[in-house]
ZADO-1210 file (C-alpha; in nm, 4 decimals, padded with zeros to 6 digits):
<atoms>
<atom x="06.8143" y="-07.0256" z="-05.6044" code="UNK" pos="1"/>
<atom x="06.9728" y="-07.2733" z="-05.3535" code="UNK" pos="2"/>
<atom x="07.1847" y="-07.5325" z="-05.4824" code="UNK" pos="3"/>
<atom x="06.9576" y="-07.8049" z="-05.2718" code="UNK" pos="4"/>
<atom x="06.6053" y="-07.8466" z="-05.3358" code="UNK" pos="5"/>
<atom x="06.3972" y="-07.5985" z="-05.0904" code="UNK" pos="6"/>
<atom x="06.0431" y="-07.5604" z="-04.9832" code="UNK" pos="7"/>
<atom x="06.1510" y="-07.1817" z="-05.0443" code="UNK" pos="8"/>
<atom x="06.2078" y="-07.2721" z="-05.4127" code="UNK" pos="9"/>
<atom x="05.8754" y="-07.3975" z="-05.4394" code="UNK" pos="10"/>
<atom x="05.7485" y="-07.0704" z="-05.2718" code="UNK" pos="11"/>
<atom x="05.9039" y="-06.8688" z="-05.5039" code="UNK" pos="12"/>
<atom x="05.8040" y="-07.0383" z="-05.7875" code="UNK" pos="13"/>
<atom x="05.3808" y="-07.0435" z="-05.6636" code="UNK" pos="14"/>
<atom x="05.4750" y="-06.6610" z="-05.5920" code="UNK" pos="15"/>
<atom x="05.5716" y="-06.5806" z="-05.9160" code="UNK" pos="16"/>
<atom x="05.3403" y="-06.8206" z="-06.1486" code="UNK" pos="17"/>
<atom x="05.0033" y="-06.8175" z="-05.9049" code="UNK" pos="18"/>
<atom x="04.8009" y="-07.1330" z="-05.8833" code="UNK" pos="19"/>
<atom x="04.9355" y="-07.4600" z="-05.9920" code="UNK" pos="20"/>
<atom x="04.9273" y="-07.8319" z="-05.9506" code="UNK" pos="21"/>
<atom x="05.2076" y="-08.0508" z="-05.7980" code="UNK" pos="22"/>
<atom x="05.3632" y="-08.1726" z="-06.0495" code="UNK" pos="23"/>
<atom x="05.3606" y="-07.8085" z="-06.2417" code="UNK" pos="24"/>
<atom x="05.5565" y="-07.6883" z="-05.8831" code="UNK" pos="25"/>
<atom x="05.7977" y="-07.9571" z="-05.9529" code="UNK" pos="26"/>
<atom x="05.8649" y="-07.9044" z="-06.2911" code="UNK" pos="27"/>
<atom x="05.9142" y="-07.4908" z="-06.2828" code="UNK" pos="28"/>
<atom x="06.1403" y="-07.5354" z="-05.8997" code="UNK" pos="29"/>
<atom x="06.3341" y="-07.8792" z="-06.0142" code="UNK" pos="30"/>
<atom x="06.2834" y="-07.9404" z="-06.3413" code="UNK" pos="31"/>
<atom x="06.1074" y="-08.2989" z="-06.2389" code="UNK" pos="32"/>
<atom x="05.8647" y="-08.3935" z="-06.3789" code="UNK" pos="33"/>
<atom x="05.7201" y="-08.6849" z="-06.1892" code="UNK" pos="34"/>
<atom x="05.4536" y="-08.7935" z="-06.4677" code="UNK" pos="35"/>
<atom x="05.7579" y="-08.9400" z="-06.7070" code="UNK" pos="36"/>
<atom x="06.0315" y="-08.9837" z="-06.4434" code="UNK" pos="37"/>
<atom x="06.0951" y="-09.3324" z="-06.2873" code="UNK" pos="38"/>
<atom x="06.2154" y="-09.2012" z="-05.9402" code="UNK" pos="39"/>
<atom x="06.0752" y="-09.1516" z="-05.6126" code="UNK" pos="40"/>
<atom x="05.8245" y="-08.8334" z="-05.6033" code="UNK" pos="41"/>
<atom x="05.8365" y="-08.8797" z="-05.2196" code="UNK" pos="42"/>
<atom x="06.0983" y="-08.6093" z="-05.0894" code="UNK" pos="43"/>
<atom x="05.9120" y="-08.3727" z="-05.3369" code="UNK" pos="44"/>
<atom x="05.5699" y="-08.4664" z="-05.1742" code="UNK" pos="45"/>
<atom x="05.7198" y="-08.4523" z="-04.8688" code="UNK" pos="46"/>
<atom x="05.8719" y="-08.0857" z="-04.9002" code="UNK" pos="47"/>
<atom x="05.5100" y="-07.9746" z="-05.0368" code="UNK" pos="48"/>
<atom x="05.3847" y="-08.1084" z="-04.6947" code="UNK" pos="49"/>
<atom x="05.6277" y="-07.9368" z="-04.4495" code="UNK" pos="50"/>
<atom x="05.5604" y="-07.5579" z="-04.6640" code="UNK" pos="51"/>
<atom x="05.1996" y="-07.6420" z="-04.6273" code="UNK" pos="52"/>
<atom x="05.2351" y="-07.7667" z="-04.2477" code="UNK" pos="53"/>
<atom x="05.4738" y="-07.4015" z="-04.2028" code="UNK" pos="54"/>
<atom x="05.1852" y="-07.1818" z="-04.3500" code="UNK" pos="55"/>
<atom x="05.3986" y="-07.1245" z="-04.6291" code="UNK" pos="56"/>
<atom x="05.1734" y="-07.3140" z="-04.9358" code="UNK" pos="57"/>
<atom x="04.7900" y="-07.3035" z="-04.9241" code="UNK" pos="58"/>
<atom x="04.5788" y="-07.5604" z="-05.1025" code="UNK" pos="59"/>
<atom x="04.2595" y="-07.5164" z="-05.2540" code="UNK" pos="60"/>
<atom x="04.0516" y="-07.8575" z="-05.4056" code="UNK" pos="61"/>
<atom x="03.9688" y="-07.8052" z="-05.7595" code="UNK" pos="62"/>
<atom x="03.6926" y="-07.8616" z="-05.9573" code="UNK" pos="63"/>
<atom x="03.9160" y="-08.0281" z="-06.2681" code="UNK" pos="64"/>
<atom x="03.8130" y="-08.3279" z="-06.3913" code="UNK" pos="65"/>
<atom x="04.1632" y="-08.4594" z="-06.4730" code="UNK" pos="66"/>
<atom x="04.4289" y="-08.5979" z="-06.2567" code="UNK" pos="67"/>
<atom x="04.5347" y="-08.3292" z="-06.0223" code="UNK" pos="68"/>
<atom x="04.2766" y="-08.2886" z="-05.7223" code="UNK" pos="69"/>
<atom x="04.4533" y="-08.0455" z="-05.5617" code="UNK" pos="70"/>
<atom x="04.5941" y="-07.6703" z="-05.6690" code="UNK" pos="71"/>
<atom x="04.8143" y="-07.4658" z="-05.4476" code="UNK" pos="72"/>
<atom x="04.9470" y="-07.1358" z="-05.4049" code="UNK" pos="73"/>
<atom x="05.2013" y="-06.8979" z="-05.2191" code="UNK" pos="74"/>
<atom x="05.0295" y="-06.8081" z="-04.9149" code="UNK" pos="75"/>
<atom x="05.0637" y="-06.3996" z="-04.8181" code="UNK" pos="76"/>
<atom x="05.1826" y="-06.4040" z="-04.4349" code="UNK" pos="77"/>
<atom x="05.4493" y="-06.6326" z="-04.4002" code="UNK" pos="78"/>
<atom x="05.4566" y="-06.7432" z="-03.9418" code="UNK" pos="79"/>
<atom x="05.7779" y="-06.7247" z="-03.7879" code="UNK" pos="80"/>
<atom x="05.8066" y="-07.0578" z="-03.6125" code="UNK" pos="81"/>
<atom x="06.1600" y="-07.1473" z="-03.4838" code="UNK" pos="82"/>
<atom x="06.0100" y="-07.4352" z="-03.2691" code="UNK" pos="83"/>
<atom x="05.8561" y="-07.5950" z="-03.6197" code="UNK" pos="84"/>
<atom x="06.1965" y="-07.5102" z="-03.8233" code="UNK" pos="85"/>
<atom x="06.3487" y="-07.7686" z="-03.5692" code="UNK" pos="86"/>
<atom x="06.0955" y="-07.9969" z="-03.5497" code="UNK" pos="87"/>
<atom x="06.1126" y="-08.0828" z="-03.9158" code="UNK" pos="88"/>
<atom x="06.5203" y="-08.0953" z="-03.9255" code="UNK" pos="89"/>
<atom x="06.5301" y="-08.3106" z="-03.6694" code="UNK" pos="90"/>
<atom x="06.3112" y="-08.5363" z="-03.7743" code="UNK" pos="91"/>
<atom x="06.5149" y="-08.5532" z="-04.1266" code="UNK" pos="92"/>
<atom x="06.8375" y="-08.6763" z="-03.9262" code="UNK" pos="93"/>
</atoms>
């Protein structure tokens, strides 16, 4: 793994465990767990969003009844997108 956090780690991780909530993704990639931690979960929810926005994470709603509404997975065809690779660095600058 990369020494920064990656949407690629998260990949890997929904690639090798299958379906899982946010917060599971975040524990098995990072190790943070963002039910007992006291900082930010926004660049975490925000790196979820650009692999979903990239076609690399799908999401499917669930039908759990407890916190997590959402499940996602490893999606099988990853796009090529140069144009979309810049358009989310630059707006990180």
């Amino acid at each position: 793994m990369t020494k920064n956090n990656s949407v690629n780690q998260m990949v890997s991780v929904l690639k090798q465990f299958g379906l899982m909530t946010e917060n599971e993704i975040t524990i098995a990639a990072f190790g943070y767990d963002r039910n007992t931690s006291y900082g930010s979960n926004k660049k975490y929810a925000d790196m979820l969003r650009r692999g979903i926005h990239k076609g690399l994470i799908g999401r499917v709603e669930t039908e759990m009844h407890g916190k997590s509404k959402y499940a996602y997975y490893a999606e099988k065809q990853v796009p090529c997108s140069a144009e979309l690779d810049n358009e989310w660095a630059n707006e990180s600058i």
